[in-house]
C-alpha positions in Angstrom: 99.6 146.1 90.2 103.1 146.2 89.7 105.3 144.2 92.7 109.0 145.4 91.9 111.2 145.2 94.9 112.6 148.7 95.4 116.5 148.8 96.6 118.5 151.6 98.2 119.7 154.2 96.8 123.5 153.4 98.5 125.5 151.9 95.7 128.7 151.0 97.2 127.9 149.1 100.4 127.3 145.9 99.8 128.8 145.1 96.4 130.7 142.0 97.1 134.9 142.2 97.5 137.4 140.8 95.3 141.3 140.1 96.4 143.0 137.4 94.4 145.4 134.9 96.2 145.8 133.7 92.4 146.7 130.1 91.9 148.4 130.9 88.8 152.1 130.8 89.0 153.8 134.1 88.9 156.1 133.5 86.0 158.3 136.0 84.0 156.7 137.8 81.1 157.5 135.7 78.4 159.3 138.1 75.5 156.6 139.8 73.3 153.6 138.9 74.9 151.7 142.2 76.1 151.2 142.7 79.9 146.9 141.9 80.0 144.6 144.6 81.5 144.0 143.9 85.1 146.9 142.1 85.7 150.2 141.8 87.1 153.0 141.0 84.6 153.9 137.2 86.6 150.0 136.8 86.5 149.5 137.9 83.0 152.5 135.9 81.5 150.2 132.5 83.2 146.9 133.9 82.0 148.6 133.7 78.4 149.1 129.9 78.7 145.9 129.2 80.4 144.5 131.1 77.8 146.6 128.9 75.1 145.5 125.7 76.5 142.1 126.9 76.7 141.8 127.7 73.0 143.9 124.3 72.0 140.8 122.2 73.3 138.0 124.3 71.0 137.5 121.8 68.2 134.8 122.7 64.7 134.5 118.9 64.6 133.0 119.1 68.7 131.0 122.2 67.0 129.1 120.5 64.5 128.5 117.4 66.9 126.9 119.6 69.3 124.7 121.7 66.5 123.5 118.9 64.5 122.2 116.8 67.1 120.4 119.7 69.2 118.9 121.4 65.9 117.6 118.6 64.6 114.8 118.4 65.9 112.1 121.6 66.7 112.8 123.2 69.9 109.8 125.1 70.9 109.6 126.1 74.1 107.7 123.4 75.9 108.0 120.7 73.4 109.3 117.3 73.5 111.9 118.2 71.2 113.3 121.2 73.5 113.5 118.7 76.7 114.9 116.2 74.4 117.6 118.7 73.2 118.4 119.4 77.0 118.6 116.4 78.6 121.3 116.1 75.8 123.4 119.5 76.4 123.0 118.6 79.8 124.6 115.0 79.6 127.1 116.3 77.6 128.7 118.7 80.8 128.1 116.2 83.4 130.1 113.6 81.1 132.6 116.5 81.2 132.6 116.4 84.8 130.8 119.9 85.2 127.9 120.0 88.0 125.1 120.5 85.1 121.5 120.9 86.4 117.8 122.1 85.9 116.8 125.4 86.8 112.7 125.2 85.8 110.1 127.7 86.1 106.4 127.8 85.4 105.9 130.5 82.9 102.2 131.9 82.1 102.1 131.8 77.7 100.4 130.5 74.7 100.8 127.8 72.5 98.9 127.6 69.4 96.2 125.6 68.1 95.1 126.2 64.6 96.1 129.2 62.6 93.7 130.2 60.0 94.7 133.3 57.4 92.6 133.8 54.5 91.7 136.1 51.6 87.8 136.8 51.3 87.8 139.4 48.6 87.9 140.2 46.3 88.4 136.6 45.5 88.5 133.9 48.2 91.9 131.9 48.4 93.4 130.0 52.0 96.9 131.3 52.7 99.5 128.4 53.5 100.9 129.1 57.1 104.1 126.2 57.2 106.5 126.3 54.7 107.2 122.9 52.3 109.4 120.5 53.6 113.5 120.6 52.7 115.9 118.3 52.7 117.1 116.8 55.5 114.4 118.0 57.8 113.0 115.3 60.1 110.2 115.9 62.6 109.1 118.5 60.3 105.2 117.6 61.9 106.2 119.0 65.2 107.3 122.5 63.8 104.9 125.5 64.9 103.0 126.5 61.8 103.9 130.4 61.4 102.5 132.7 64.8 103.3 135.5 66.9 103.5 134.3 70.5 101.6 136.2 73.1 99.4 137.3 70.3 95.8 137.2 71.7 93.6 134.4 70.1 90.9 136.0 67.8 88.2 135.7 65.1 88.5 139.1 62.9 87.3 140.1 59.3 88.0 143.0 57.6 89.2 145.3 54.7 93.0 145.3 54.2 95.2 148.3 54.6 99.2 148.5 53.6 101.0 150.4 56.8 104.7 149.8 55.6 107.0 149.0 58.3 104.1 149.7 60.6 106.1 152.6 62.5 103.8 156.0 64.3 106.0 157.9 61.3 103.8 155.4 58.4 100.6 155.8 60.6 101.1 159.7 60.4 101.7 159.4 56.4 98.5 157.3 55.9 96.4 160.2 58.1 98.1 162.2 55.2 96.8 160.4 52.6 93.5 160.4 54.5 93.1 156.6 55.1 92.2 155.7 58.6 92.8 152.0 60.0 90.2 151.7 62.5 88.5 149.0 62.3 90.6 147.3 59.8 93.5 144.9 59.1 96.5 145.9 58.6 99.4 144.5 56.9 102.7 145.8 57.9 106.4 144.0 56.8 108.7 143.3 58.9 112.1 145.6 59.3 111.9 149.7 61.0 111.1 148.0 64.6 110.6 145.0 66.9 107.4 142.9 66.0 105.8 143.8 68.9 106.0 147.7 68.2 104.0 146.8 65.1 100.9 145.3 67.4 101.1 148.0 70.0 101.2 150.7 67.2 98.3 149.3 65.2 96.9 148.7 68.7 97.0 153.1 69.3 95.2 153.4 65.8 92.1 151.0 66.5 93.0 148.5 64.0 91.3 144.7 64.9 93.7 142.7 63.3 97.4 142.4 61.9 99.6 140.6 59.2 103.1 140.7 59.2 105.1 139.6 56.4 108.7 139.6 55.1 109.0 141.5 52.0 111.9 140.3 49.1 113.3 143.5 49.5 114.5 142.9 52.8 115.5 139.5 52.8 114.3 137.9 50.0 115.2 137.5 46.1 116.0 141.0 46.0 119.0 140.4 48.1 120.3 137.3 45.7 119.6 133.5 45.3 116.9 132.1 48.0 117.2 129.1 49.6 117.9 126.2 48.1 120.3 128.0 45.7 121.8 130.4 48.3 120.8 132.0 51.7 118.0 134.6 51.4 114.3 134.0 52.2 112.4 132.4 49.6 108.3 132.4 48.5 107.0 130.4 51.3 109.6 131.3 54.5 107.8 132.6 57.9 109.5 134.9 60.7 107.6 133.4 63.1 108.2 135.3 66.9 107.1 136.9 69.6 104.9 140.3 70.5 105.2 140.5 73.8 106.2 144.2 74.8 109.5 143.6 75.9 109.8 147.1 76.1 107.6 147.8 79.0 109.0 144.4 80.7 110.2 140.7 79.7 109.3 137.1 81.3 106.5 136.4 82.6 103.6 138.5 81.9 101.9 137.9 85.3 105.2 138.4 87.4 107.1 141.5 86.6 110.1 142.1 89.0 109.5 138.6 90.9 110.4 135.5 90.1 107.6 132.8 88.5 108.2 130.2 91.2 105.3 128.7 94.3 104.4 131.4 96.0 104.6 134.6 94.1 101.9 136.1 93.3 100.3 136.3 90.2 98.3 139.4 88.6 95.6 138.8 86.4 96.5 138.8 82.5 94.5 141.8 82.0 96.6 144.0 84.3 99.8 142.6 82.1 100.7 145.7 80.4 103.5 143.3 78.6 100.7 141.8 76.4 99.4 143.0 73.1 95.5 143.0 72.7 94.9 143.1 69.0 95.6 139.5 66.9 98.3 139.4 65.1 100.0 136.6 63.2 102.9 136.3 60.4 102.8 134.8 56.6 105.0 134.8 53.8 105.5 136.8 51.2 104.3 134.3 49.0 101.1 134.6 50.5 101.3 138.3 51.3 101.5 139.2 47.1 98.1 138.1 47.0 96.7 140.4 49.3 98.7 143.3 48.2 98.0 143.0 44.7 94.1 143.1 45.3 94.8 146.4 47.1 93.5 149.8 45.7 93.7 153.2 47.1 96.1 155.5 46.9 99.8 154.4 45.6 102.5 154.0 47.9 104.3 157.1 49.4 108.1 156.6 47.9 110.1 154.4 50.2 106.9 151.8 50.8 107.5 149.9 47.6 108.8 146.7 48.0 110.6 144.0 46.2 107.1 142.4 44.8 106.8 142.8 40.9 103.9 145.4 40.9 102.4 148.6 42.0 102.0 148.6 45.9 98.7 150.1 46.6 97.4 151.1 50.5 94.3 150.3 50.7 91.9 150.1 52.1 89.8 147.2 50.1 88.9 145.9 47.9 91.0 143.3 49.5 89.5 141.6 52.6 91.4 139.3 55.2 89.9 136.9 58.0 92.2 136.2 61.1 91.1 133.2 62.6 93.7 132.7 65.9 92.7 129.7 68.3 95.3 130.4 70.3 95.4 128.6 74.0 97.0 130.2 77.1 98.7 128.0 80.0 101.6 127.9 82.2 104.8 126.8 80.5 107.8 124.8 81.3 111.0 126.5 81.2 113.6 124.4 82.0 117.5 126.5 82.4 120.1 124.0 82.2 123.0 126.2 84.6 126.7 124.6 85.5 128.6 126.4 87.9 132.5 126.2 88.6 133.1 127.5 91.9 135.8 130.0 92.2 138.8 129.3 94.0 139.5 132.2 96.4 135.9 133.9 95.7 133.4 131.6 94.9 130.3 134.2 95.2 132.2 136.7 92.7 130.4 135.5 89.3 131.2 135.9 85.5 127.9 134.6 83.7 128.2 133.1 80.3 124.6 132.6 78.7 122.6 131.5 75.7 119.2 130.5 74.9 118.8 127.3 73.9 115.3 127.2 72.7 114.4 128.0 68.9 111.0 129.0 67.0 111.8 125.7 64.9 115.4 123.6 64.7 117.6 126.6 65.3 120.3 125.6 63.8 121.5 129.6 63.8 119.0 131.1 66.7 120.5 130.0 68.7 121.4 126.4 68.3 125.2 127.8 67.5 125.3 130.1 70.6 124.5 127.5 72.9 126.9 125.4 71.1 129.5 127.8 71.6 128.8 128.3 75.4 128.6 124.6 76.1 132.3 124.4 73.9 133.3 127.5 76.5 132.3 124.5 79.3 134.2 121.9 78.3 137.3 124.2 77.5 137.2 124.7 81.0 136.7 121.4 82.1 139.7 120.4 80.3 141.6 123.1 82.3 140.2 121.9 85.1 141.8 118.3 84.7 145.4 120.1 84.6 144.8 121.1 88.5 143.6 124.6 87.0 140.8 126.5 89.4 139.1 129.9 88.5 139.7 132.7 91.0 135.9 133.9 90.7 133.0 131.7 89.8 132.3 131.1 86.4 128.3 130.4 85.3 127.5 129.0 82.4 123.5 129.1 81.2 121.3 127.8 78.7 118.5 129.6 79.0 115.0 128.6 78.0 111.9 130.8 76.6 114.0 133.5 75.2 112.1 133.6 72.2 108.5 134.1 73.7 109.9 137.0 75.9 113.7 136.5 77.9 111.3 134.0 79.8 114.1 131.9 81.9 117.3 134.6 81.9 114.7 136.9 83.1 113.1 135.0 85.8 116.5 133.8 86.6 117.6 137.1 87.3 114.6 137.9 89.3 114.9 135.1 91.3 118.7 135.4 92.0 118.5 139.6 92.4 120.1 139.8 96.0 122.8 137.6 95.4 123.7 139.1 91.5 123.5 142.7 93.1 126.1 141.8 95.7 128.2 139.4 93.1 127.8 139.2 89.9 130.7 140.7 87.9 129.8 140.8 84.2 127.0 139.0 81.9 128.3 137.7 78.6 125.6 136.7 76.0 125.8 135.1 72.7 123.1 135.0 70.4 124.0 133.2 67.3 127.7 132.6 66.1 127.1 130.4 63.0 128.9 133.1 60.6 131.1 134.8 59.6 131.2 138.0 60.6 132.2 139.7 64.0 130.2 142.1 66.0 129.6 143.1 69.6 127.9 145.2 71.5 128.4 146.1 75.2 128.1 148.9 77.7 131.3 151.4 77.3 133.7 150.0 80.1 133.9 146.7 77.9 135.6 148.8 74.8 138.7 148.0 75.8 138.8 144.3 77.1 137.0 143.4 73.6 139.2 144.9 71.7 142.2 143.3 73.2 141.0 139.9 73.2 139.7 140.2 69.5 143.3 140.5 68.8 144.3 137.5 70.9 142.1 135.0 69.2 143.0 133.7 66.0 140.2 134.0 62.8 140.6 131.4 60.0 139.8 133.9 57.6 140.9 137.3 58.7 144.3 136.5 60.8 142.4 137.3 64.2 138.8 138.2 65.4 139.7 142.0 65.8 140.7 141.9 61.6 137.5 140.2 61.0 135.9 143.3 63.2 137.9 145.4 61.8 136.7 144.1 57.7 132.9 145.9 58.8 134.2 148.5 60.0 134.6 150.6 62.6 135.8 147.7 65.5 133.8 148.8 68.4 131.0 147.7 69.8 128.0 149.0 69.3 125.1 149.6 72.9 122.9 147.5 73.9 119.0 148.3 74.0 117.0 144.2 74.3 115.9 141.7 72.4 118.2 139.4 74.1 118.9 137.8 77.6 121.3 140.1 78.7 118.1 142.6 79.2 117.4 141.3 83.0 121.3 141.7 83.7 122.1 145.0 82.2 118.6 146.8 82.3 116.9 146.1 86.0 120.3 145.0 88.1 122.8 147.1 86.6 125.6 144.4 86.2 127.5 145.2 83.2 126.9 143.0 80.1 128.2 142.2 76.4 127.0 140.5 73.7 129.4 138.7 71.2 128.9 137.3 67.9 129.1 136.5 64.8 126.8 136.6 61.2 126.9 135.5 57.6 124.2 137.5 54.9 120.9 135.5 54.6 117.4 135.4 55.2 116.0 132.7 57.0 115.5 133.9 60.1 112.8 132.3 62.9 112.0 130.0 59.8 112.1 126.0 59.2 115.0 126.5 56.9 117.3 127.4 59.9 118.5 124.0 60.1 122.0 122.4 60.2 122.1 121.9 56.5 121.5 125.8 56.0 124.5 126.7 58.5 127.1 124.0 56.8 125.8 125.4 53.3 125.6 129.0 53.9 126.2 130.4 57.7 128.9 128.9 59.2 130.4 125.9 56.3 132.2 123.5 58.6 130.8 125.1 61.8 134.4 126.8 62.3 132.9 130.1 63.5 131.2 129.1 66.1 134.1 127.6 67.9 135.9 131.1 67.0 133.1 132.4 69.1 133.5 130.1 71.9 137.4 131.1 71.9 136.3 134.9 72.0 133.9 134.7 74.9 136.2 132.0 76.1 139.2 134.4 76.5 136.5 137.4 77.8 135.5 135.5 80.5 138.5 134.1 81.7 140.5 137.5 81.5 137.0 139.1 84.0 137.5 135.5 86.2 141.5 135.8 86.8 142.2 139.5 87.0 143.7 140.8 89.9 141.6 144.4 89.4 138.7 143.8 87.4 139.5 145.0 83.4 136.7 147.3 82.7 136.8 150.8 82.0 134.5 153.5 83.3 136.2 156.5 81.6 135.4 155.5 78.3 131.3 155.0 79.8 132.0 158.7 81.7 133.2 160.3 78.4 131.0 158.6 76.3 127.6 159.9 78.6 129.0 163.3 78.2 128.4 163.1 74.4 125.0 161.6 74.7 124.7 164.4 77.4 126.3 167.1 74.8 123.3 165.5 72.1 120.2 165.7 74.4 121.2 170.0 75.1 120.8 170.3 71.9 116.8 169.4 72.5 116.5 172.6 74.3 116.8 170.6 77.7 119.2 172.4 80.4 121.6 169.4 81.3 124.3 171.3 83.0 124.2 169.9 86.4 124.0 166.4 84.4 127.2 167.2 82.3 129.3 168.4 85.6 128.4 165.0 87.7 129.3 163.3 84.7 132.5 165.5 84.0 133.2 164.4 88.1 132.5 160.5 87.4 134.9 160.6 84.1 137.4 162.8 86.6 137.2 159.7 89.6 137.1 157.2 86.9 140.3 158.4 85.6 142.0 158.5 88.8 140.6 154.9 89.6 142.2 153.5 86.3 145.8 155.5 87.4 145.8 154.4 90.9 145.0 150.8 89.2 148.0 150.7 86.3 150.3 151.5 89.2 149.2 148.9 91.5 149.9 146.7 88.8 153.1 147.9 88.1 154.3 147.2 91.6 156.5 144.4 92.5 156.3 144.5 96.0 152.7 142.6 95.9 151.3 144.8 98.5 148.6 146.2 97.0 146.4 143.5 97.4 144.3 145.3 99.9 143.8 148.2 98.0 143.1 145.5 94.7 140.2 144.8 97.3 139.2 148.5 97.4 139.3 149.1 93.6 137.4 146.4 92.6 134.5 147.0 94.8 134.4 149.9 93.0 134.5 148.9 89.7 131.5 146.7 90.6 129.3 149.4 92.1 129.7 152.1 88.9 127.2 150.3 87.0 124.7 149.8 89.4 125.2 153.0 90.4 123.0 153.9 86.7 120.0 151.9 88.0 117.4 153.6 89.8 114.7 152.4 91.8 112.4 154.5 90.0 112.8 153.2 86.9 111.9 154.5 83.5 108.9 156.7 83.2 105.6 154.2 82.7 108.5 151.5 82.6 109.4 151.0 86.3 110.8 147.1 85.5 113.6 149.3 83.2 116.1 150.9 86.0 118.9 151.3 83.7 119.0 155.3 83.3 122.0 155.4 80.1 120.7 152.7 78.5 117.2 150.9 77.7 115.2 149.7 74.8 113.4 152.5 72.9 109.6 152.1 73.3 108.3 152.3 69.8 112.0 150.6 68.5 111.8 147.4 70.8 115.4 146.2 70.3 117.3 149.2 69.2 119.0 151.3 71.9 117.2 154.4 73.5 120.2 156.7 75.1 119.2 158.4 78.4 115.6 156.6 77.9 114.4 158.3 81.2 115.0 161.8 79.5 114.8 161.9 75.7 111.5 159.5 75.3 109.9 162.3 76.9 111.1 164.9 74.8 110.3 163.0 71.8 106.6 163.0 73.6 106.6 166.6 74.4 106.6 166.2 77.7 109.5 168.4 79.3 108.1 168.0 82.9 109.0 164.3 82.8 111.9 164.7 81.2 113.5 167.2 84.0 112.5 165.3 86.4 114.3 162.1 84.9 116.9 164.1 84.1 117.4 165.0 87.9 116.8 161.1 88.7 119.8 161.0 86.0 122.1 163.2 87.9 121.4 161.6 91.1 123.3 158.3 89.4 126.2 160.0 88.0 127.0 161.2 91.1 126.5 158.1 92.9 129.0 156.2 89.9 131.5 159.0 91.0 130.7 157.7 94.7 131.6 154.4 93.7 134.8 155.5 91.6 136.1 157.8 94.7 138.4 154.7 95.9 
């Protein structure tokens, strides 16, 4: 049931060309000021005041302008308050002069109607789903009460059972303790694993219904003072979200691999292996106490006690629960608000900047201040722009809608735009949520080096520059990316290479009504600074991937860095040695390709543009050189064969998906014949690196 357009297997041809005829001025190197990756010394010394002026025009005050009045009102995905929120970012870039417009889709999804949660036994009791209003908070009536979108609408009763995080490991303990969940609800909190991996495992193990809650242990008083009095999650605060199965694909549920537009066809929602089929909604802990203190059975295996004052019991009964979902499905509006500055010399080589701009409520954190910063990343440039300045490549810049039902409009986007981002797009930069203040990144390999770099160009008001801030949680380098966010269509299916940049303060609010402005300027982000520092950082990222002569990425560091995960997965009894020698190959051609590259640079003739042409071709075609047509076992939407979301994790990275899921399955024959699909790529990313 599955239509996913199939490509060749030829990497290299096609993959658009790059050969600067730079506009900027080729100056001297101006003393002390480092020659950038990519670039030629005159070129470099004008990136660094482009890159000056760029930063001068990022203002806090423009920050907090653009937050408040977007998060103040709940943003839901197909709401008034998310095409009032819009209209508004989208005035803003066409008052900046930017060519801002709609990009809209109709998107199959729910929306719900009345969400019913109560006790039965052994006493009756309603459980509260909305939390009580705070101040500040206008059009508090139009906020979602607490739900899981994409859950399936139900009417369930039955006896209670405690499942921990929910994970196959707690379902494996309970069999242990003898307590079966078939035909029960569970209750599972959240934390271990994506939401969704909580329905589909409960799904495996016959349970009818499921509760998720947030325990105080993990984000509650446990952790310090709850809101009001400080950030964490207090007695009546919902995580609302989504349960669609990323995993097996995002968007729309009845178009995987095409894009939901007139004319594509549209398979029936119970061939949608993307959506969950037991109900399952979210309360607070508040609410959840009373159920779990009615609980007997045995007590908790160590680990599963949480932060509640009393003896967690499993179940199952006395306590009793009744779901009652009336949940409506419908097409959706998703409206993408996209500006586009064309690129001087090569207008169809694209850097894409995104951010959702939807929010489960006001947003003011998820992801009102990444949108924030990409729209301040906008008018940067349009201020360069006025000076007579041009990009050499085209620069993208994205507001995407739906993200948090499923990567609805980056994903449908991406599926719509697959010839042309195959041929052109350079690199995906993402930023989901900046109001903090703490920096972290994650990216594939060949970014380590351009994020680091740039984090020590940008100044931090706190730490001296981004790459101290980094360096103050450790280890400064990025960690991989797996989904959860809109990069996912980018990286995952197409193979362009991707990066997500941002930064976080400790709290406990999250997908809640207390995500609001007045949280961020209290607790997150106090004077909305860091979200400007954010728009510098992915600012500078962008510009430096728009303006090199030879594109500043690095596959060595991805080559070496596959040869560990290579080195990890022998040790699982799997013979990987033709793997690890067309890997050993790649890192050898990547090498080389970096070399030739430093020299070009180096030479002051300027008669390597020609061969700048060459190298950046290839630079383009290593990464989707890792895609295969094939995709993932029982995951064909997932091409990406280093990299891809772990199917019982969600969000959290899966290395080599194609070969260790298998093996954690048993299931050797899969995983050798992956692991042959895997080879085929690394040699085609040497391919791509021979120059």
């Amino acid at each position: 049931m599955r239509r996913i357009t199939h490509r060749t297997n030829k990497v290299v041809g096609g993959v658009a060309v790059v050969c600067l005829a730079t506009t900027l001025t080729a100056v001297p190197a101006a003393a002390g000021e480092e020659v950038l990756l990519g670039f030629t010394a005159a070129h470099s010394a004008a990136q660094h005041r482009v890159e000056r002026d760029f930063m001068a025009a990022i203002d806090p005050a423009q920050a907090r302008e653009l937050n408040t009045t977007m998060s103040s009102r709940p943003q839901l995905v197909g709401t008034e308050g998310n095409r009032v929120a819009g209209e508004y970012a989208l005035g803003k870039l066409r008052q900046w002069g930017l060519p801002a417009r709609h990009v809209r889709y109709s998107v199959y999804g729910s929306v719900a109607k009345e969400i019913k949660v109560d006790m039965t036994a052994p006493s009756k009791r309603s459980l509260s789903v909305k939390e009580k209003p705070y101040p500040g908070q206008r059009y508090l009536e139009e906020a979602v009460v607490g739900y899981n979108a994409y859950s399936p609408a139900g009417d369930v009763t039955g006896q209670v059972v405690y499942v921990n995080y929910g994970l196959p490991e707690d379902y494996r303990t309970l069999a242990e303790l003898g307590v079966d969940v078939r035909g029960k609800i569970v209750l599972a909190r959240y934390g271990g694993s994506f939401r969704g991996v909580k329905s589909k495992v409960a799904q495996e193990h016959g349970a009818k219904g499921v509760i998720i809650y947030s325990d105080p242990l993990d984000d509650g008083f446990v952790k310090g003072p709850v809101y009001p009095q400080g950030p964490w999650r207090p007695a009546d605060s919902i995580q609302r979200g989504s349960v669609q199965y990323v995993f097996q694909y995002p968007g729309d549920p009845l178009t995987p691999g095409e894009p939901s537009v007139p004319g594509t066809d549209r398979i029936d929602p119970a061939d949608a292996d993307n959506l969950p089929r037991v109900p399952t909604t979210p309360i607070s802990y508040g609410e959840a106490q009373h159920l779990l203190r009615a609980l007997g059975g045995p007590a908790v295996p160590t680990g599963w006690q949480g932060g509640l004052d009393f003896p967690y019991r499993v179940g199952p009964g006395p306590t009793e629960a009744h779901l009652g979902l009336d949940i409506d499905y419908r097409q959706l509006p998703v409206d993408n608000i996209v500006t586009e500055i064309t690129g001087r010399t090569h207008p169809d080589e694209k850097v894409i900047i995104g951010a959702h701009r939807d929010a489960w409520v006001y947003g003011g954190d998820d992801n009102t201040s990444g949108w924030t910063s990409a729209l301040q990343i906008a008018y940067g440039l349009s201020r360069l722009q006025k000076t007579g300045w041009r990009p050499e490549r085209t620069i993208v810049i994205a507001g995407w809608d739906g993200e948090e039902y499923g990567l609805l409009g980056s994903t449908e986007w991406v599926e719509q735009l697959a010839p042309e981002l195959r041929r052109g797009a350079v690199a995906y930069l993402n930023m989901d949520g900046t109001a903090g203040r703490s920096f972290s990144a994650a990216s594939v390999p060949a970014f380590d080096d351009l994020l680091t770099a740039v984090t020590k160009s940008v100044p931090d008001p706190s730490h001296g520059t981004v790459h101290a801030n980094w360096t103050a949680q450790g280890t400064p380098k990025p960690g991989r990316l797996g989904s959860g966010s809109d990069y996912t269509a980018f990286l995952d299916r197409l193979g362009i290479a991707s990066a997500d940049l941002g930064f976080s303060s400790p709290g406990g609010n999250y997908h809640s009504t207390i995500d609001d402005p007045r949280f961020i300027d209290r607790f997150l982000d106090p004077g909305f600074r860091y979200q400007s520092v954010a728009a510098k950082t992915t600012g500078l990222v962008a510009l430096r991937l728009t303006q090199a002569d030879i594109i500043p990425l690095n596959y060595s560091d991805y080559a070496r860095e596959t040869l560990t995960y290579l080195a990890d997965t022998a040790k699982r009894g799997i013979d990987v040695t033709a793997a690890t020698k067309a890997a050993q190959e790649w890192l050898r051609a990547a090498e080389d390709l970096e070399s030739t590259r430093d020299k070009l640079l180096r030479d002051r003739t300027g008669g390597g543009h020609d061969k700048y042409t060459r190298l950046n071709k290839s630079i383009l075609a290593q990464e989707r050189a890792l895609t295969r047509p094939e995709g993932l076992p029982d995951r064909p939407w997932y091409r990406h064969q280093i990299y891809a979301p772990g199917t019982y994790t969600g969000y959290a990275t899966k290395l080599l998906p194609g070969v260790n899921e298998p093996l954690d399955h048993n299931d050797p024959t899969t995983a050798t014949r992956w692991l042959t699909l895997l080879t085929k790529s690394l040699k085609n990313a040497t391919h791509a690196a021979d120059h």
